[in-house]
N, C-alpha and C positions, 0 to 999 in steps of 0.2 A: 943581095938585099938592098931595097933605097937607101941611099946616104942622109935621103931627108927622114926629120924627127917622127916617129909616129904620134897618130894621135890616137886618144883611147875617149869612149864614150862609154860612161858606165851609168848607174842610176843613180836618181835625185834623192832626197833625202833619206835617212834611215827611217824608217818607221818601223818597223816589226824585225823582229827575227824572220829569218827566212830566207827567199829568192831578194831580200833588198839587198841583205848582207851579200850574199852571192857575188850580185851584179857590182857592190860596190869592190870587192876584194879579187874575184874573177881573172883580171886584167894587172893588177896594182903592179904586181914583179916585172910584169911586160914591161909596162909604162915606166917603172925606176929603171929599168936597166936600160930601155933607151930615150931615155931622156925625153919622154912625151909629153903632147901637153895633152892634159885630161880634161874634162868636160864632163859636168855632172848634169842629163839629158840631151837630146837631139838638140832643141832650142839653142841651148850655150853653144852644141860643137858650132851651129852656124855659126853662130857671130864669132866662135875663137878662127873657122876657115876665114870667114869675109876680111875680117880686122877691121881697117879704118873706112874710111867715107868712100875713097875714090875702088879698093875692094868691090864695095856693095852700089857703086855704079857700075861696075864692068863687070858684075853678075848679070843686073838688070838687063843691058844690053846686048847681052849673051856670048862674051869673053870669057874663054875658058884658058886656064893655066895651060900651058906644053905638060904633055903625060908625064915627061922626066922631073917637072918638079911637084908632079905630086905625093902625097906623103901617107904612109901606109896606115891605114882602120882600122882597128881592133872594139867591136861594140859588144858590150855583154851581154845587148838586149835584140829583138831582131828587130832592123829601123823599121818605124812607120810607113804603110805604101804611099803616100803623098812624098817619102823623101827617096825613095828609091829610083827614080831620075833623075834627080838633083846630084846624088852621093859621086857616081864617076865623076863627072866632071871636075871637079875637088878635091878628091881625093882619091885612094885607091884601097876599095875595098878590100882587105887583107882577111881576117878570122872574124866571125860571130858565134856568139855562144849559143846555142839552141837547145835548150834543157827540159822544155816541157814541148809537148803539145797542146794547143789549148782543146783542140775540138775530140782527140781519145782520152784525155783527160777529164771531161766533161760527158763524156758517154759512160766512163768508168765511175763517174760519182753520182752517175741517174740527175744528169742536170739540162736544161732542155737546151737547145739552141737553135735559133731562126735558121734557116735555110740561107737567109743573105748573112747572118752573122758567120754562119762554117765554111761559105763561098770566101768572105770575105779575110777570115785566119788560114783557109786553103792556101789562096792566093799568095797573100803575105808571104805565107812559109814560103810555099814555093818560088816565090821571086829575092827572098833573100838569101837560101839555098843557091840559085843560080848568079848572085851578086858576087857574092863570097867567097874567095877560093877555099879556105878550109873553116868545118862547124866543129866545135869546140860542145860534145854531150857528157853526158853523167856516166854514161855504159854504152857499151860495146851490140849490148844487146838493146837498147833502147833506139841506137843508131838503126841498126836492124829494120826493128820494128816498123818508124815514120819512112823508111824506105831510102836513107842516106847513101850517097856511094859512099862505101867505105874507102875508098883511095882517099879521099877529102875531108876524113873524119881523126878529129883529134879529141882521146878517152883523156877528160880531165877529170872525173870523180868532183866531188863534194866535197867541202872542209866546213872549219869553226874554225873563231879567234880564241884562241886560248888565252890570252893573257883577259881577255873580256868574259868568257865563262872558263869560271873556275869552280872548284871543289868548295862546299861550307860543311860544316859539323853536319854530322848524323840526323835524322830525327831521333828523340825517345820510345816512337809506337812506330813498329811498323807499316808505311805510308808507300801507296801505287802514286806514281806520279806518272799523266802524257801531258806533251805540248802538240800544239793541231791546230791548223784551222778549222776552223767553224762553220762545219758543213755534213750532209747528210752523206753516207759512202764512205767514210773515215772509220768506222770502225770503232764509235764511240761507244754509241749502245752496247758491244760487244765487250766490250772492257768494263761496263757498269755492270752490266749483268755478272760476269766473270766475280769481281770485286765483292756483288751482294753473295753470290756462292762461299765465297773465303770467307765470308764473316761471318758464317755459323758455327767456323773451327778457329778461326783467330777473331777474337771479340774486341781488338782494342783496334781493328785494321782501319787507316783511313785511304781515301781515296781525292787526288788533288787535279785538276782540269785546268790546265792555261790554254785559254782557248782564244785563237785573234779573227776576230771578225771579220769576215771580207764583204764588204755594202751591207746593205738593207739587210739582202738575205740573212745571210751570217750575222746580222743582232738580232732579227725572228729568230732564228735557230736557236742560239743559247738561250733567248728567253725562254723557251720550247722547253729545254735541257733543263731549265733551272725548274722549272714547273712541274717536273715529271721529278725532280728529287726532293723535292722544296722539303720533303719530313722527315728527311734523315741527312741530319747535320753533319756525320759522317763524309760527307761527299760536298766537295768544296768546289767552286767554281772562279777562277780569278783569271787575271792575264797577267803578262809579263815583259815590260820592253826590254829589247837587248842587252841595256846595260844591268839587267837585273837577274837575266837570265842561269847566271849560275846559283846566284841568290836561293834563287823559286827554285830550282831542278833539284839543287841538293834540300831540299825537303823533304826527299822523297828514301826510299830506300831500295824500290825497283822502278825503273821509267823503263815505262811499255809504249810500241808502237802495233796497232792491231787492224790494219789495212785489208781489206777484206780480199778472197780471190780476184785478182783480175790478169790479161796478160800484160795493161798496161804497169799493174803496181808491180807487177812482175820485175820490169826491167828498169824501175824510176830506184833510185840512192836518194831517199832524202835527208835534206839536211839536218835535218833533226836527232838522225842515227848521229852523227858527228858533235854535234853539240851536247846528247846524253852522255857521250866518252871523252868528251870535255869537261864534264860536272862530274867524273869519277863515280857514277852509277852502272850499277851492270845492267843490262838490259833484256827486255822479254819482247818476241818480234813473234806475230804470225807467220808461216811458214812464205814470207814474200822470197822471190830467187837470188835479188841481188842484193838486199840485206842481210839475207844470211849467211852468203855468202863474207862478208865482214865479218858477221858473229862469231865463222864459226874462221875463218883466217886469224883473228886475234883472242879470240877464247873470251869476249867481253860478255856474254848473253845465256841465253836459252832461248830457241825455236820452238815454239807452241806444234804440238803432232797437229794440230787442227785450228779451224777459223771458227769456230764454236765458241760460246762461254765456258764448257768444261775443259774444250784444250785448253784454253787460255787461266785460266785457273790451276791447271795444273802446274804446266808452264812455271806460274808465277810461284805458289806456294813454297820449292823448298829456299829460294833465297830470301821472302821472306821472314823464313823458320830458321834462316841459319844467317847469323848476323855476321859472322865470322867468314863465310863465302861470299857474301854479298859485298863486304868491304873488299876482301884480295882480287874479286872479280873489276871491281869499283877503283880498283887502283892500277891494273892492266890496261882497263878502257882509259884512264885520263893518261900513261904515258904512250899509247899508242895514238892517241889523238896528240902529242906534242909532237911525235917522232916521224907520221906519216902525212898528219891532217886538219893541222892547223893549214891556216889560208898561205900563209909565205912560204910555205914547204910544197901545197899542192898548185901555188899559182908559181914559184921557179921549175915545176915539172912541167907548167905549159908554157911558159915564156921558153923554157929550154927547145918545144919541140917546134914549135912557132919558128922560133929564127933559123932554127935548121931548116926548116922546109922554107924557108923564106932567102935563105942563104945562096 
């Protein structure tokens, strides 16, 4: 392994729960244990490589460092193709984290995309795949999927900060709680309808939405959402930043994730499963492969038989009706998330496997 310090590139500020938290926690155990300097976007790692004046005239002129003093990459994001030339010379691409796809992602959620925009995220992928000695995914079977050599693939799963979502008191009515982006293909509908079914047998049922916008689209959309509920006060619509997010989640008395069939949701972990076993809630998943796979390893859930409203209704109904299973369940999930998946436990699994293969 290089002697010199690595450098880690993670993401810029927090804004949402989610892939920000990821990006910014992904790398973190790396970066403490070898003493990196970290850089919050592409932009900063430049100027932390360049440094001073005379640096960033011997870029200009196109003076490149001897290979032995360059210093190993770790980015959580896949760099931009404008920097994917620039990046050798500098440094040495080491791991990138590749978690999503944007363009089967985008198929699986019926959302369109230009012919030069899926050219252009093809591309991407494929040139920082080929930069990067080893990609850093969610699953094994995700890897699969986008077509990774597996020799080159390191399974680092998903996590939460647990000391940032934690457990709060109970509700008094029985209350569904998701968190989601704000988008059609999520499985929203599916979960309302579910909810108005249960409330012919449980009458005091509420149902709560933190839902985060992504552009333009994604504030049509909730506006959409709110207009199609707007008469039954029941059915709450709100968001939630991070540092709030155990707040909001323990409102709830079951957080459901209800992702419809796809082979993509098939093989995605998202992080949201990690953060509902942070908030001490037990959780109700449509029958996706690799959350339930979770579910049913740490006993935190119940798998819906179907992607239906009435599977998912059933699903939900006995925790529910049994406040007594739903807490013991609810306190399984928040010590499995301390002891497997919080971010410092699953980011020293990757820093551990990083330097060994880098060793």
């Amino acid at each position: 392994m290089s002697r010199e310090r690595w450098v880690v590139v993670r993401a810029g500020e927090q804004r949402r729960w989610g892939g920000e938290i990821r990006r910014q926690e992904i790398f973190a155990r790396l970066a403490a244990r070898t003493g990196a300097s970290v850089t919050d976007g592409w932009p900063a790692f430049r100027r932390e490589i360049l440094g001073g004046r005379l640096r960033r005239v011997a870029d200009r002129i196109g003076i490149r460092p001897p290979p032995a003093a360059q210093r190993p990459l770790a980015a959580s994001e896949q760099a931009p193709a404008s920097w994917l030339d620039w990046i050798p010379g500098h440094v040495d691409p080491a791991v990138v984290a590749i978690y999503d796809d944007h363009v089967l992602q985008a198929r699986a959620m019926d959302v369109e995309l230009s012919e030069a925009r899926i050219e252009e995220l093809t591309v991407r992928r494929a040139r920082n795949e080929g930069l990067f000695r080893w990609h850093v995914v969610p699953t094994a079977s995700f890897a699969r999927l986008i077509g990774l050599d597996m020799d080159r693939v390191i399974v680092g799963a998903n996590g939460t900060v647990t000391s940032r979502v934690r457990p709060g008191p109970w509700p008094d009515v029985p209350t569904i709680g998701i968190a989601s982006g704000a988008a059609p293909g999520r499985g929203l509908e599916t979960l309302i309808e579910a909810s108005r079914r249960l409330r012919t047998s449980i009458r005091d049922l509420r149902l709560q939405l933190w839902l985060a916008a992504t552009g333009g689209s994604g504030s049509a959309y909730i506006d959409g959402l709110r207009a199609t509920v707007g008469n039954e006060s029941w059915i709450q619509i709100g968001t939630a930043p991070y540092e709030q997010l155990g707040q909001a989640l323990s409102q709830s008395t079951v957080l459901a994730l209800t992702l419809p069939p796809n082979d993509y949701f098939d093989v995605a972990l998202p992080v949201k499963v990690f953060d509902y076993m942070a908030a001490g809630r037990p959780i109700v998943s449509t029958p996706r492969t690799e959350t339930v796979a979770v579910l049913k390893r740490f006993d935190v859930g119940v798998v819906a038989p179907g992607d239906d409203p009435d599977s998912v209704a059933e699903a939900l109904a006995p925790l529910l009706n049994d406040r007594r299973r739903a807490h013991e369940i609810g306190a399984r999930a928040r010590a499995a998330a301390e002891a497997h998946f919080d971010w410092s436990v699953v980011g020293d699994r990757i820093a551990d496997e990083v330097l060994r293969r880098e060793s």
